[in-house]
LUMFI-623170 format. One line per 2 residues: for each residue x, y, z of C-alpha. Coordinates in nm, 3 decimals, padded with zeros to 5 digits. Last residue first. Layout:
// LUMFI-623170
X Y Z; ...
***
This chain:
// LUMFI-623170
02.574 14.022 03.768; 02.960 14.010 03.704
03.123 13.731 03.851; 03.475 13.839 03.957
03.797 13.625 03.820; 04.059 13.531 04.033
04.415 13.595 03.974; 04.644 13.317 03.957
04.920 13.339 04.250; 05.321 13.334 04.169
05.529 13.183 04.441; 05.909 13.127 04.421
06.014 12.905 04.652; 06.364 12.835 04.510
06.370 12.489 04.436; 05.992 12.315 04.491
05.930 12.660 04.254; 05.518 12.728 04.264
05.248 12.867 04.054; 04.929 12.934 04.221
04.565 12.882 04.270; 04.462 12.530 04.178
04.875 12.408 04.180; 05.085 12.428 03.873
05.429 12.303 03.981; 05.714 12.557 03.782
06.018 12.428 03.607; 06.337 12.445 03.674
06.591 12.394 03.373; 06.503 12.745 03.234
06.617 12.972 03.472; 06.573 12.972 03.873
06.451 13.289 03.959; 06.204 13.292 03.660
06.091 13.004 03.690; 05.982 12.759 03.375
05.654 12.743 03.233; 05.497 12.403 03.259
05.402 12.227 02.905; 05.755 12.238 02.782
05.800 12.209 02.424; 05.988 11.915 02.231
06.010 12.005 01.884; 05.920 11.805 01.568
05.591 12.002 01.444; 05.506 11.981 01.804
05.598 11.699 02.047; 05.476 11.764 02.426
05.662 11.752 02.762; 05.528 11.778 03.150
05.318 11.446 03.143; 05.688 11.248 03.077
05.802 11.394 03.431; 05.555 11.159 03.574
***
């Protein structure tokens, strides 16, 4: 629900998705397991994985 991607905080409404950069501010990124992705645009931003160290 689009609800889940809003908070309150001290009185503001803040986005809890980070919006695209190709797109502006009104579109707002789908946070996936390994990636960032605009439904709009296509834009594709991957997480980087994090080695073990042993």
């Amino acid at each position: 629900m689009k609800r889940e991607k809003y908070k309150v905080k001290s009185g503001k409404i803040e986005r809890e998705n980070k919006a695209c950069p190709k797109c502006g501010e009104g579109t707002l990124l789908a946070e996936h397991k390994d990636r960032l992705h605009c439904g709009k645009c296509g834009y594709t931003k991957w997480k980087s994985k994090k080695t073990k160290k042993e």
